[in-house]
Backbone as CSV, one residue per row, in Angstrom:
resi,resn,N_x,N_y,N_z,CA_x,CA_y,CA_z,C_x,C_y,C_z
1,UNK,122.711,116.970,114.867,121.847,116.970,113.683,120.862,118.132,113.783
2,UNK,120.950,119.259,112.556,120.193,120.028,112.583,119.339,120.006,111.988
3,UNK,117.648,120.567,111.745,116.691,120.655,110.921,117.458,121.395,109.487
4,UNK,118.616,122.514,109.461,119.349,122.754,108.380,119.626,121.922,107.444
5,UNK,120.396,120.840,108.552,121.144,119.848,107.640,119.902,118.739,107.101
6,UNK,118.852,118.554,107.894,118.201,117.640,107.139,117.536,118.474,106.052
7,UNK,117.310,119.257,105.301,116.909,120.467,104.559,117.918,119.909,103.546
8,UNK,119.384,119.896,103.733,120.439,120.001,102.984,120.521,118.658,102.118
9,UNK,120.150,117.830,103.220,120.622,116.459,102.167,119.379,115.937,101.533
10,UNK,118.228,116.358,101.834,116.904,116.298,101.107,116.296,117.275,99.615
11,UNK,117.475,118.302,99.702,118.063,118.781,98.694,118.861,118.148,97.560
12,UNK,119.561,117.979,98.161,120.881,117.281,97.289,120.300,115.810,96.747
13,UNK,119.634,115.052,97.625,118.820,113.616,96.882,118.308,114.174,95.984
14,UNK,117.388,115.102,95.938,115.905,115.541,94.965,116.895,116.064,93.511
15,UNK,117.881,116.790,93.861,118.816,117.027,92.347,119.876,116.449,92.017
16,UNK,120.405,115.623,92.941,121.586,114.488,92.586,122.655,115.322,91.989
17,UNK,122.571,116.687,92.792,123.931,117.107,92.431,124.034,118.163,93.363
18,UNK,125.797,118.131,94.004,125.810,118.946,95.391,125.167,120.549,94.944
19,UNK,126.315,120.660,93.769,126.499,122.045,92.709,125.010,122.895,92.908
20,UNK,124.149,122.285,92.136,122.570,122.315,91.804,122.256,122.596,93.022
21,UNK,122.318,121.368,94.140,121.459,121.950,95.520,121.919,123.184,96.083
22,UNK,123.439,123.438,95.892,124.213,124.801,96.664,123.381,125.659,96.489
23,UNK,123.507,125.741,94.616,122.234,127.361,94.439,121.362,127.455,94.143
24,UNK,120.837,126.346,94.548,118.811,126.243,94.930,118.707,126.752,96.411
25,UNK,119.854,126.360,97.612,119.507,126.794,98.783,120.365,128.142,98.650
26,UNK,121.027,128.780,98.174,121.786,129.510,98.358,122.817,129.782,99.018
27,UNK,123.062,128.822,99.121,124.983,128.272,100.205,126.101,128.006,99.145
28,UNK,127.211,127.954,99.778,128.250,128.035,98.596,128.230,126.158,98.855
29,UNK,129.644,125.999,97.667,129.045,124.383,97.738,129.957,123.769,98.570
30,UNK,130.573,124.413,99.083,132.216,124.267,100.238,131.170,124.020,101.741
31,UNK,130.097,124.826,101.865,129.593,124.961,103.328,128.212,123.905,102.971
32,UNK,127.851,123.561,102.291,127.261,122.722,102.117,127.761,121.318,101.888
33,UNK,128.903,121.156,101.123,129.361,119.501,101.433,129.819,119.467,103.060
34,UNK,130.667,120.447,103.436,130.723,120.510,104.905,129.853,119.683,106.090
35,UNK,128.767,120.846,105.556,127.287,120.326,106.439,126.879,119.285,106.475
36,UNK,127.078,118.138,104.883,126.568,116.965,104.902,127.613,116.052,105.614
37,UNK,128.905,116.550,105.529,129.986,114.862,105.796,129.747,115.532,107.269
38,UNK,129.344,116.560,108.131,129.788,116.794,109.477,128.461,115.526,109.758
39,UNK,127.475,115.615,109.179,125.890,114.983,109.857,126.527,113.347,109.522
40,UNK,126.909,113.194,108.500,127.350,112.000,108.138,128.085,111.423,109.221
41,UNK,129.314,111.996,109.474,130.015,111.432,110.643,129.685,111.571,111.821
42,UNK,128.487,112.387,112.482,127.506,112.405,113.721,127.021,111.087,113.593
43,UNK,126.251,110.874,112.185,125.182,109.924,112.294,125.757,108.235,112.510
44,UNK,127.129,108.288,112.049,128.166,107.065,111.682,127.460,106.375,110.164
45,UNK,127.296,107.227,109.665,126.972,106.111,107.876,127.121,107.502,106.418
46,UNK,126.890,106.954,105.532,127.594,107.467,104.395,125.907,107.455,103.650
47,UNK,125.944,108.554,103.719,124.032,108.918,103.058,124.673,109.453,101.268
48,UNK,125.631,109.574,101.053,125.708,110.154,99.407,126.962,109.256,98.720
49,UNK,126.451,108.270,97.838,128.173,107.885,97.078,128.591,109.122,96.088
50,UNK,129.853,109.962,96.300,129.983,111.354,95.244,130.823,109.957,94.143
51,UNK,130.029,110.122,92.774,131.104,109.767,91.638,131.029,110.943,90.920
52,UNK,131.803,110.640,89.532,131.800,111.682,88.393,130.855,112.154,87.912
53,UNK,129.164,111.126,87.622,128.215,111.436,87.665,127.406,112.415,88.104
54,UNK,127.749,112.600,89.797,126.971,113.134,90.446,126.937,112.842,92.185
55,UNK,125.739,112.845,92.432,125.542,112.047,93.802,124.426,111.145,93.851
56,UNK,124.763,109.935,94.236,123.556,108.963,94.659,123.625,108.967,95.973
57,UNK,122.290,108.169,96.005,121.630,107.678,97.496,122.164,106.357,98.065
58,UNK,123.010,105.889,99.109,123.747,105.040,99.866,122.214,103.939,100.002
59,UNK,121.662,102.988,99.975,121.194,101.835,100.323,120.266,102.611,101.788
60,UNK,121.649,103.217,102.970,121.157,103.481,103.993,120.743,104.780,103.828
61,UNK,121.572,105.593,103.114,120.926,107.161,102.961,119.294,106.863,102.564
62,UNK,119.136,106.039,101.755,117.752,106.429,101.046,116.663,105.841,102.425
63,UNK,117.204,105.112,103.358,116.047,104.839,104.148,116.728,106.523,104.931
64,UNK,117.057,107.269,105.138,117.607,108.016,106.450,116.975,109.256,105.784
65,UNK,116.987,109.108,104.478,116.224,110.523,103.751,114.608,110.366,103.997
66,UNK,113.535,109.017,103.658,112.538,109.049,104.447,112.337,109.635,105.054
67,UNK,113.080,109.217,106.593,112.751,109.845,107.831,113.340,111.148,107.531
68,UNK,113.796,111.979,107.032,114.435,112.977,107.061,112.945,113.760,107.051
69,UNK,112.641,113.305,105.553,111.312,113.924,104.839,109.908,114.333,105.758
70,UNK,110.132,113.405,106.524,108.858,113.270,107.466,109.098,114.192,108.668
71,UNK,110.606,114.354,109.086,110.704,115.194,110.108,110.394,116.489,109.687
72,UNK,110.852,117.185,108.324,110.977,118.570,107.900,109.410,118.883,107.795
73,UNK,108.834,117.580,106.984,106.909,117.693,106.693,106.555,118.333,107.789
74,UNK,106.936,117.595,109.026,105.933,117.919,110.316,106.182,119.046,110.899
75,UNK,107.842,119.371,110.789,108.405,120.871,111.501,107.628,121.985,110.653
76,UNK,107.072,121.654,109.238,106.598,123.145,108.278,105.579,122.870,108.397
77,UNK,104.783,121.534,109.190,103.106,121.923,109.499,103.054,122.652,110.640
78,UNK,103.684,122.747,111.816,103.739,122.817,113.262,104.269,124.826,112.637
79,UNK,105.457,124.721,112.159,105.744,125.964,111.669,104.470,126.757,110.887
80,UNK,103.547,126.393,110.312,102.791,127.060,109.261,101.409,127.760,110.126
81,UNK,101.307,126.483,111.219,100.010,126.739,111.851,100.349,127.451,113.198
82,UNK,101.137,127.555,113.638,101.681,127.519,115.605,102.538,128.867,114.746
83,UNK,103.520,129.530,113.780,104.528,130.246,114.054,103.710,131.144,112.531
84,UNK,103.524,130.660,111.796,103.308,131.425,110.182,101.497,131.949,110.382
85,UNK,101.007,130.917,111.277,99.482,131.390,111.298,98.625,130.838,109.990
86,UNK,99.541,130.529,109.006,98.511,129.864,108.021,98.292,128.616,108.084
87,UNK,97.327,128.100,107.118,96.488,127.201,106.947,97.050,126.161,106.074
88,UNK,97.463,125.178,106.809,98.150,124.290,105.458,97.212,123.053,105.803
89,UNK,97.230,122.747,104.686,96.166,121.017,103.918,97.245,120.214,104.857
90,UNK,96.581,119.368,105.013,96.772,117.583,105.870,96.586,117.182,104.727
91,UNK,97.563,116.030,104.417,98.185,115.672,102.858,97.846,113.843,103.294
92,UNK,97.451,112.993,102.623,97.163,111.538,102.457,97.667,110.887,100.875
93,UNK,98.827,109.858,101.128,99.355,109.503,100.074,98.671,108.133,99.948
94,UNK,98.496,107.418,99.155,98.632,105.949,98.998,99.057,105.176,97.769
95,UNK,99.970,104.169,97.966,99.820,103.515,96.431,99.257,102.328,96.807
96,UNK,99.129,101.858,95.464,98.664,100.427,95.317,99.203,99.999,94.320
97,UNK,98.737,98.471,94.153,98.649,97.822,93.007,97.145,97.928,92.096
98,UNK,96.995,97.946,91.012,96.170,98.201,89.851,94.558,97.534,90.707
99,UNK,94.315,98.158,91.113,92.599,97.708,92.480,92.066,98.508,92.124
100,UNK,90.374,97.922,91.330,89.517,99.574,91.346,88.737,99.447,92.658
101,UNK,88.829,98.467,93.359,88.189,98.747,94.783,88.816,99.496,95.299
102,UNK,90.053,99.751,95.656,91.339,100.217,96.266,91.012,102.068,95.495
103,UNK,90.715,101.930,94.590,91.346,103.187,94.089,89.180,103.766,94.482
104,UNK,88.042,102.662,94.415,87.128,103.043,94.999,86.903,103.754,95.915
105,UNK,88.017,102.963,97.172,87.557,103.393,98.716,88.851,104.483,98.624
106,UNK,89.715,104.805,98.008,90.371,105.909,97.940,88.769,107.603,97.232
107,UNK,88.678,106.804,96.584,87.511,107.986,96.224,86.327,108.480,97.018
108,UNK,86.061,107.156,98.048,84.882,107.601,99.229,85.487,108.619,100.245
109,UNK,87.324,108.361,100.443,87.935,108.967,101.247,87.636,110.346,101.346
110,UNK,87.687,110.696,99.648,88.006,112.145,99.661,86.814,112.711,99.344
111,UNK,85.721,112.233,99.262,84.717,112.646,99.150,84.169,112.765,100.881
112,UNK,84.617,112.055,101.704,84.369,112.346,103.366,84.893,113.183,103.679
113,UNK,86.231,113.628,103.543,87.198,114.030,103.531,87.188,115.731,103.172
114,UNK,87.257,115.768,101.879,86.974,116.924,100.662,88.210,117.299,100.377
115,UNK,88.112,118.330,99.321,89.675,118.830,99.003,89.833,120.198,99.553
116,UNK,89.006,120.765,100.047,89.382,122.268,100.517,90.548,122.199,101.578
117,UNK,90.202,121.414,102.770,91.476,121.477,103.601,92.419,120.128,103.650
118,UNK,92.559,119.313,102.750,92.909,118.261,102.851,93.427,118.213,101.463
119,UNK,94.808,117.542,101.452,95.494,117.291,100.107,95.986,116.081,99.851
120,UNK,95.010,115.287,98.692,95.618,113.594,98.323,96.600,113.372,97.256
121,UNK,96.954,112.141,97.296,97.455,111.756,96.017,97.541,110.322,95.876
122,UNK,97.414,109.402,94.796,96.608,108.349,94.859,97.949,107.472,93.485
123,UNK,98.370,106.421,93.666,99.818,106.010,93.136,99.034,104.690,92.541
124,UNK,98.930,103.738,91.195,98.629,102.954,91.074,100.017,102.640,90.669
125,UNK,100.304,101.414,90.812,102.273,101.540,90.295,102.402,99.679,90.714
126,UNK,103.911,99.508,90.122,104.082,97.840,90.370,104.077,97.804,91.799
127,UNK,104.496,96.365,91.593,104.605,96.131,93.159,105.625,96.598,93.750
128,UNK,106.822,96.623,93.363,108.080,96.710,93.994,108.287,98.657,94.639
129,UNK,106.928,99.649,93.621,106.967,100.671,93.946,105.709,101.138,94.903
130,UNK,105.006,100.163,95.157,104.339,100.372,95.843,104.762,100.180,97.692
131,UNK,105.636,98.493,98.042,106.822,99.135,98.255,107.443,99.756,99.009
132,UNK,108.188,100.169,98.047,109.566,101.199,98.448,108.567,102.898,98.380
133,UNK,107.580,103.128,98.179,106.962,104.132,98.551,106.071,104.450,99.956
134,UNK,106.050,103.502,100.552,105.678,103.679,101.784,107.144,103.251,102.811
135,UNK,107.913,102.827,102.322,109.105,102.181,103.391,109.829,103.828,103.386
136,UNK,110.015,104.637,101.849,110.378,105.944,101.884,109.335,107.600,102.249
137,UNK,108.316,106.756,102.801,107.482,107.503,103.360,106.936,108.725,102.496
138,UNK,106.938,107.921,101.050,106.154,108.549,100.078,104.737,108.798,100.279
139,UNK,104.254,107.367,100.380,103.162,107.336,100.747,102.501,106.215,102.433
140,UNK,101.292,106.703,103.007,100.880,106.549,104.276,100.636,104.418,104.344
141,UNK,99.980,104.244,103.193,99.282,103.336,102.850,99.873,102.208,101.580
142,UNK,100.389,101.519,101.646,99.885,100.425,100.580,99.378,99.433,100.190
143,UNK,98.659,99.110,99.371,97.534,98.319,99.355,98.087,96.969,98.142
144,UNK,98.106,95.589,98.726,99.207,94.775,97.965,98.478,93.428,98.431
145,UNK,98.717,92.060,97.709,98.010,91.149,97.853,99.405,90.330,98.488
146,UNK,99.084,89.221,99.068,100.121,87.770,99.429,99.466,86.532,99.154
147,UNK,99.981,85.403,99.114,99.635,84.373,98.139,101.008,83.063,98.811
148,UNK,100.470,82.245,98.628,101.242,80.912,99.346,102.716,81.034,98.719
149,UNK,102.108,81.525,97.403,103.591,81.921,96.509,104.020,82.510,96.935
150,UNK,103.940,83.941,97.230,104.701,84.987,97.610,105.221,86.026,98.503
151,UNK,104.399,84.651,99.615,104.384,85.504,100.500,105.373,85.519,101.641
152,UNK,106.491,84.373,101.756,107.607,84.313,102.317,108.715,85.618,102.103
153,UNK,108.796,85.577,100.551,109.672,86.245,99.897,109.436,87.621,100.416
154,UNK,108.514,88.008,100.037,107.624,89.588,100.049,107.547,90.065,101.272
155,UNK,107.291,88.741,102.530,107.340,89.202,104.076,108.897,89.666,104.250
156,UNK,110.093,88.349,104.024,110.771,89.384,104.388,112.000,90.769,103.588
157,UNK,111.310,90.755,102.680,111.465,92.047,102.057,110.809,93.249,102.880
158,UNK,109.328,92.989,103.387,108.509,93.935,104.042,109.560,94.113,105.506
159,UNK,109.966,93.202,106.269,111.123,93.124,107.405,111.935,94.202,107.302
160,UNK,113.034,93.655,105.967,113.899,93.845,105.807,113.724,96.244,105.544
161,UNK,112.488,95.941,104.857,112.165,97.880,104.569,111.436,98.520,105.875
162,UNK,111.241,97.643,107.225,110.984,98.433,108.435,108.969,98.497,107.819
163,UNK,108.397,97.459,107.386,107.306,97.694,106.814,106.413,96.367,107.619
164,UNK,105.377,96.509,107.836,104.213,95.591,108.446,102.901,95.621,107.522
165,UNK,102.430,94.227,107.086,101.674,93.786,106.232,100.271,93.506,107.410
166,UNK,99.480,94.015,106.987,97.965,93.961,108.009,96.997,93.495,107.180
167,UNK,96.210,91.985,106.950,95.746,91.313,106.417,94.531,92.327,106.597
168,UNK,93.518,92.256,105.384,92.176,92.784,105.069,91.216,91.846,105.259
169,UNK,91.053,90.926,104.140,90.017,90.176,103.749,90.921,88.896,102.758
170,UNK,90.132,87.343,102.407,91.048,86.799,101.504,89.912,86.609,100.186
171,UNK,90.692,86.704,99.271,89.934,86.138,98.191,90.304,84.894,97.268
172,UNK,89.010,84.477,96.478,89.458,83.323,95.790,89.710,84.092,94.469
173,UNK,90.518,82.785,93.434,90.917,83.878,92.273,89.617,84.088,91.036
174,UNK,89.588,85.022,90.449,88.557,85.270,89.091,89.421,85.151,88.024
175,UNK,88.707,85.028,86.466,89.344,85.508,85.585,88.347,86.653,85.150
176,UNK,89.148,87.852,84.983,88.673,88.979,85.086,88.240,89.067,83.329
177,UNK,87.242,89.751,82.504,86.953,89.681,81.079,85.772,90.819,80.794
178,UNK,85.453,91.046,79.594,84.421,92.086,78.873,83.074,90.660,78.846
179,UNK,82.187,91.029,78.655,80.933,90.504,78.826,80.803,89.487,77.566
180,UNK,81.248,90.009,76.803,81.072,89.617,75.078,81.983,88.256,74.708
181,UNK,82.829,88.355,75.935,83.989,86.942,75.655,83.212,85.967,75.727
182,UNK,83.685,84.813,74.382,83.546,83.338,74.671,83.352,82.830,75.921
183,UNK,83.896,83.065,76.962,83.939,82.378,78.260,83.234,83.356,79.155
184,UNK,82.786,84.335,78.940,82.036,84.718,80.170,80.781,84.387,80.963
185,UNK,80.278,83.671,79.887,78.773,82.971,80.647,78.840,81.816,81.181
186,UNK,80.503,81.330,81.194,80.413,79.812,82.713,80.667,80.261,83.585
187,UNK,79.933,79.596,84.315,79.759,79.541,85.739,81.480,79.131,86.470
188,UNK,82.450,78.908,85.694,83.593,78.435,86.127,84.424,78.146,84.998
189,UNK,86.089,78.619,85.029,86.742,78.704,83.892,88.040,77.871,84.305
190,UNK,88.992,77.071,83.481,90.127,76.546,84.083,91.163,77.115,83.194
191,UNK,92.167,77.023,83.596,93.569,78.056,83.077,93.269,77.278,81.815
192,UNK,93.008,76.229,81.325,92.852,75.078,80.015,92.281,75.814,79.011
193,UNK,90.972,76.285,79.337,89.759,76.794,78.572,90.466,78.172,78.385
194,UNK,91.329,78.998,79.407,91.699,79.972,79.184,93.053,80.471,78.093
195,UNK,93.618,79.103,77.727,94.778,79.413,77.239,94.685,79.687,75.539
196,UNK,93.630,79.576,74.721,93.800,80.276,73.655,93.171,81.740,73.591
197,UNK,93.273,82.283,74.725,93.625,83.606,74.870,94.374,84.385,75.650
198,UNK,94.045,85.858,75.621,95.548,86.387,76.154,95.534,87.007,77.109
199,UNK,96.476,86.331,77.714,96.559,86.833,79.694,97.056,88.043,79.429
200,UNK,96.424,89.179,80.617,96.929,90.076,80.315,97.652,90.416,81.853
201,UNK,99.329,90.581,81.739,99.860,91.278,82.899,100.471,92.296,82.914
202,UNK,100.543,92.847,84.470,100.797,94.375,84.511,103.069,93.998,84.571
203,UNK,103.111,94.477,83.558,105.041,94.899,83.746,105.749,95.242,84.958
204,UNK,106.584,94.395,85.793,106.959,94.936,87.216,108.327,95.526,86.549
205,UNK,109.052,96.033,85.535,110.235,96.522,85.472,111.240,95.442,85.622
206,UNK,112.178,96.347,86.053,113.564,95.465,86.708,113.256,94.276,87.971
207,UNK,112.001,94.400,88.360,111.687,93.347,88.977,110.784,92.276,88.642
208,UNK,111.309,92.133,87.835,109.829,91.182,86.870,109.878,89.845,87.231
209,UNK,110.095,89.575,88.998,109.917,88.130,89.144,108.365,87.844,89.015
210,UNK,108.586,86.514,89.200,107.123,85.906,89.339,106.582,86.324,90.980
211,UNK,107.939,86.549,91.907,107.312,86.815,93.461,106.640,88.155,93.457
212,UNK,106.597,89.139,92.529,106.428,90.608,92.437,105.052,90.721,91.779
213,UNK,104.876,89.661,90.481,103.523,89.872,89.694,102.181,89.958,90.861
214,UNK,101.470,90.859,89.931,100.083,91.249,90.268,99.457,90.155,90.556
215,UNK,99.546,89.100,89.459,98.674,88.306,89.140,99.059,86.961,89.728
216,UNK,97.825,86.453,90.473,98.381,85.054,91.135,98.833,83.814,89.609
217,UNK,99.388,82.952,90.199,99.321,81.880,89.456,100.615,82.262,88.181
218,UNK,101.672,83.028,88.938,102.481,83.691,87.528,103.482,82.636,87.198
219,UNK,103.244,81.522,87.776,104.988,80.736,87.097,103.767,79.667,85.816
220,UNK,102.578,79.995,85.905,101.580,78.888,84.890,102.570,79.341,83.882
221,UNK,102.756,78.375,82.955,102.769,78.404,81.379,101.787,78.883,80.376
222,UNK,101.520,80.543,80.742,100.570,81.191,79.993,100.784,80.471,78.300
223,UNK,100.124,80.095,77.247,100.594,80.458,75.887,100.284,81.937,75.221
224,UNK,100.114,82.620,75.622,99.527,83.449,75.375,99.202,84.871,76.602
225,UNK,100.309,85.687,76.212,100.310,87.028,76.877,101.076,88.273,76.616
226,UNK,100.425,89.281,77.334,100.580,90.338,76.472,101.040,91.225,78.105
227,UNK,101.972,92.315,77.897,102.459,92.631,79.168,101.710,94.427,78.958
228,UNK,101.429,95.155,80.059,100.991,96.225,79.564,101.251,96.700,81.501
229,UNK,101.111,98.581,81.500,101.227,99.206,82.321,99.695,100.172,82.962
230,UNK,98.812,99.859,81.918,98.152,100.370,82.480,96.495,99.738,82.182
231,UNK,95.778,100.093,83.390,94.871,99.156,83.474,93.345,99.650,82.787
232,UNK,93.411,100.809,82.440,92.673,101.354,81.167,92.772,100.260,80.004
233,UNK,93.844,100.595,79.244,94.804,99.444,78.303,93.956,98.743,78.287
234,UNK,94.088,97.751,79.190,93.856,96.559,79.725,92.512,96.537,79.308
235,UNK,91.694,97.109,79.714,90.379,97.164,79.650,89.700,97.158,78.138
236,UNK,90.925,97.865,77.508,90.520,97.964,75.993,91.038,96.864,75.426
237,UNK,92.133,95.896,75.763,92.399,94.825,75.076,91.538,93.799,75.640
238,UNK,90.944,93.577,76.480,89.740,92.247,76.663,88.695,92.638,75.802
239,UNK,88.475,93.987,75.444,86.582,93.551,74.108,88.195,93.612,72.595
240,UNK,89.059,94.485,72.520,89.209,93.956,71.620,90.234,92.676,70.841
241,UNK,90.697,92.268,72.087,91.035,90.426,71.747,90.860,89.694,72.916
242,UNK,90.085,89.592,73.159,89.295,88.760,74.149,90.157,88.422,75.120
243,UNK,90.680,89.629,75.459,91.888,89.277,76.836,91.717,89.610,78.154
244,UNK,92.021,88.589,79.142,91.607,88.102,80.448,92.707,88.242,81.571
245,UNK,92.598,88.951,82.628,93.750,88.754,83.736,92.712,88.236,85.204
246,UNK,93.578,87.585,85.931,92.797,87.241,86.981,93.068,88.416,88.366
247,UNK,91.878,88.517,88.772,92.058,88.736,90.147,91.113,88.587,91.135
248,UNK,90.488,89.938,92.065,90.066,89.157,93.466,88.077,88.909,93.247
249,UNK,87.921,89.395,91.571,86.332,89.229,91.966,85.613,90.554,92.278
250,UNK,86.674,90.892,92.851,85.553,92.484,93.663,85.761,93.442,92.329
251,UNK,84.646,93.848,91.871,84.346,94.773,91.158,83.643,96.194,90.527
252,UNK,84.191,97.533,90.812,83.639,98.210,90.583,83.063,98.970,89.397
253,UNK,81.989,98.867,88.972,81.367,98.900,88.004,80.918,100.516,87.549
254,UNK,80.994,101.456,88.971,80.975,102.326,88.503,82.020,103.239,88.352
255,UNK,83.585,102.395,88.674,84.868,102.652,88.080,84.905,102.681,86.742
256,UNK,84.999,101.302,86.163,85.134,100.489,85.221,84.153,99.977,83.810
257,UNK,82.997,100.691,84.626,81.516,100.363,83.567,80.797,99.092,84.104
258,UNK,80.030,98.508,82.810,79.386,97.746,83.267,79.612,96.340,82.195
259,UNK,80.321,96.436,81.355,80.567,95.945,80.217,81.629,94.566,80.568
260,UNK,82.276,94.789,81.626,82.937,93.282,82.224,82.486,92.792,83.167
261,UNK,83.043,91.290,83.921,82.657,90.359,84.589,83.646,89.836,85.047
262,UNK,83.832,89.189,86.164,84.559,88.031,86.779,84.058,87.246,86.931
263,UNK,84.769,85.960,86.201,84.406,84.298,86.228,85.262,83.584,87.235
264,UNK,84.559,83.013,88.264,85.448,81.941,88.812,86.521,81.242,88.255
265,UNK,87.278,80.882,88.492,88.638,80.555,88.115,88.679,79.045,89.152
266,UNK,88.543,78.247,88.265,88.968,76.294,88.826,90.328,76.407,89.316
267,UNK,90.505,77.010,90.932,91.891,76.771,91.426,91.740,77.428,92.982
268,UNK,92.269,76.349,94.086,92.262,76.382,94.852,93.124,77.533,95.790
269,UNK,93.588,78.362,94.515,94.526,79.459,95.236,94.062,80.286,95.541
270,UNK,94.639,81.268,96.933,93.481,82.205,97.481,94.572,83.864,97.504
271,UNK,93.936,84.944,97.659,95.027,86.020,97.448,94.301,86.837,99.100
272,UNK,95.613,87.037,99.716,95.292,87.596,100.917,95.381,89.471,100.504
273,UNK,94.272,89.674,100.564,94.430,91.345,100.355,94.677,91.845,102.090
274,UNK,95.369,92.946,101.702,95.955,93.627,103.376,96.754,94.796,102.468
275,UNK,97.267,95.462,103.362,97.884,97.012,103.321,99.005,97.173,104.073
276,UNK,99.898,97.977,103.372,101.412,97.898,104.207,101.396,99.402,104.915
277,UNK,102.159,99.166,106.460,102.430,100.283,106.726,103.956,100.714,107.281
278,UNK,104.832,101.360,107.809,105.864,101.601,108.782,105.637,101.081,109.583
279,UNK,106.704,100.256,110.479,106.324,99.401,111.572,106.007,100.430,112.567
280,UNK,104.974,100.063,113.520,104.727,101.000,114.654,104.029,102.620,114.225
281,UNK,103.700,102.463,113.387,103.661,104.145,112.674,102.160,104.253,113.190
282,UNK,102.198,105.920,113.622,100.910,106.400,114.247,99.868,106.974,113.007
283,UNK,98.822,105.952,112.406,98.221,106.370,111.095,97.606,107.575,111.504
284,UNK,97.602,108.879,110.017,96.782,109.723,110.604,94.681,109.652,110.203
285,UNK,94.217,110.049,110.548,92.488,110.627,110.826,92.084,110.015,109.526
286,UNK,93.260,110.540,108.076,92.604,110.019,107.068,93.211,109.017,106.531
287,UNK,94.418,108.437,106.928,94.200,106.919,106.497,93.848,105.668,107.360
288,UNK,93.526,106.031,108.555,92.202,104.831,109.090,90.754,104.913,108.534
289,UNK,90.225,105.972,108.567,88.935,105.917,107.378,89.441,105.628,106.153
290,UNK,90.623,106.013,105.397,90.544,104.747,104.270,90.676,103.226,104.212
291,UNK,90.947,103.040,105.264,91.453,101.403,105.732,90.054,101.020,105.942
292,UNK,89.395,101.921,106.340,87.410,101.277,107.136,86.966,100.954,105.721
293,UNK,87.421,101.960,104.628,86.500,102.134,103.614,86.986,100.198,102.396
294,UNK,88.165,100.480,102.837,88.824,99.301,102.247,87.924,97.801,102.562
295,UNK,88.536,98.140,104.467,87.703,96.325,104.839,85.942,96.475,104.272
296,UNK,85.275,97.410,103.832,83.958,96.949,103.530,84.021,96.409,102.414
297,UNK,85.011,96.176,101.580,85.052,95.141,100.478,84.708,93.958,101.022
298,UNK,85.176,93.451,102.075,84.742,92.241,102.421,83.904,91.478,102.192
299,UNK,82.786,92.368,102.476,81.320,92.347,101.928,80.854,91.839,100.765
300,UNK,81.832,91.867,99.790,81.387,92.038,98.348,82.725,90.512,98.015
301,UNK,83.423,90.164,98.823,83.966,89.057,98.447,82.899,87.922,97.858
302,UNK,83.594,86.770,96.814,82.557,86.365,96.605,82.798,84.756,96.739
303,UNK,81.888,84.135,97.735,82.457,82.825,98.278,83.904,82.342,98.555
């Protein structure tokens, strides 16, 4: 296995076509399928199904391209600084699920941090891509809740993608709302009081189980909901139809404004916040200071 060949088939994933990758790298496409079935049969597995289409990613190719990604990353940092002499940015990925704490302590990061020598990028996305983006070593970090519900299922999915779940803090549930709602001035709300209005949840795609939703409590018999992708949206449909999603309570206000609230929520269910990583994986400088910046939510949990 050469650093060539991992070049080659990290090519060919990114355009899903041998043709395309040949004369992007400039190889003919004879010495390039070559290159891939020789690594293929080194490696013993089948990283490309060729149909008429094109080329896809094998189940196992797409975990083997990960690691591919990560080897070439590190050979062109080691190359840039040790052989090229230049200066390349230390890069920090993370996704999450829809958290303005999460996307908070992502913002203290880079403000410790800065952008001159350091390069982020910050993923709010479903669950299922939050994910398969750290198992494909998209990103360093993901930041994801577990729940009595879901958390069998989701563990061994996390197993099964070579991924380890590291508990944060737990919370009890809120119903999340604009200030102006009917229900925001009790002291405590029950899914009852909540149901002539409209739950609002985030769309998991093709995975739209109830084990995947954002939102605890997803097999309730909402009457009333409205599915949406983004959490702006969201924000604009609670002042203008008094619509409510639950979550952990923690709230940043100078994300989000000052114009909503979280109401206790009458239910004994609790949401374990924690962060996924590669099993065994050596975090770098800047995603343990985002993990520090994370657990000080704790703080702000509320009973």
């Amino acid at each position: 296995m050469t650093l060539t060949q991992l070049r080659y088939v990290i090519k060919v994933a990114d355009t899903g076509s041998m043709n395309a990758a040949a004369k992007t790298l400039f190889v003919s496409q004879p010495s390039l399928s070559s290159a891939i079935r020789e690594l293929e049969e080194e490696l013993g597995l089948t990283i490309f199904f060729r149909t008429n289409r094109g080329i896809v990613l094998t189940p196992k190719g797409q975990e083997f391209i990960g690691y591919a990604r990560q080897v070439v990353e590190q050979y062109e940092l080691i190359e840039s600084r040790y052989i090229s002499k230049d200066k390349i940015k230390a890069r920090f990925s993370v996704s999450m699920q829809h958290y303005s704490f999460a996307v908070r302590a992502f913002v203290d990061t880079v403000k410790e941090f800065g952008l001159d020598e350091f390069e982020f990028a910050v993923n709010e996305d479903r669950t299922s891509e939050v994910i398969n983006d750290v198992a494909q070593f998209r990103s360093e970090i993901g930041v994801l809740y577990l729940s009595s519900f879901n958390e069998k299922i989701l563990q061994r999915i996390f197993g099964e993608q070579g991924l380890e779940f590291h508990p944060l803090f737990d919370c009890h549930i809120f119903a999340y709302m604009w200030k102006g709602h009917p229900l925001a001035n009790k002291s405590k709300v029950t899914l009852e009081e909540l149901d002539p209005y409209p739950m609002l949840s985030f769309n998991q795609g093709a995975y739209n189980s109830f084990y995947f939703s954002e939102e605890v409590l997803s097999t309730y018999n909402y009457k009333r909901i409205i599915k949406g992708n983004d959490r702006a949206t969201f924000l604009n449909l609670m002042v203008g139809l008094n619509g409510y999603t639950l979550c952990s309570g923690i709230i940043s206000e100078d994300l989000n404004g000052e114009e909503y609230c979280a109401v206790p929520l009458d239910s004994d269910e609790v949401m374990h916040i924690g962060y996924l990583t590669k099993k065994q994986a050596k975090l770098s400088e800047i995603a343990l200071h985002y993990i520090d910046h994370l657990a000080r939510f704790k703080d702000q949990v509320i009973g």
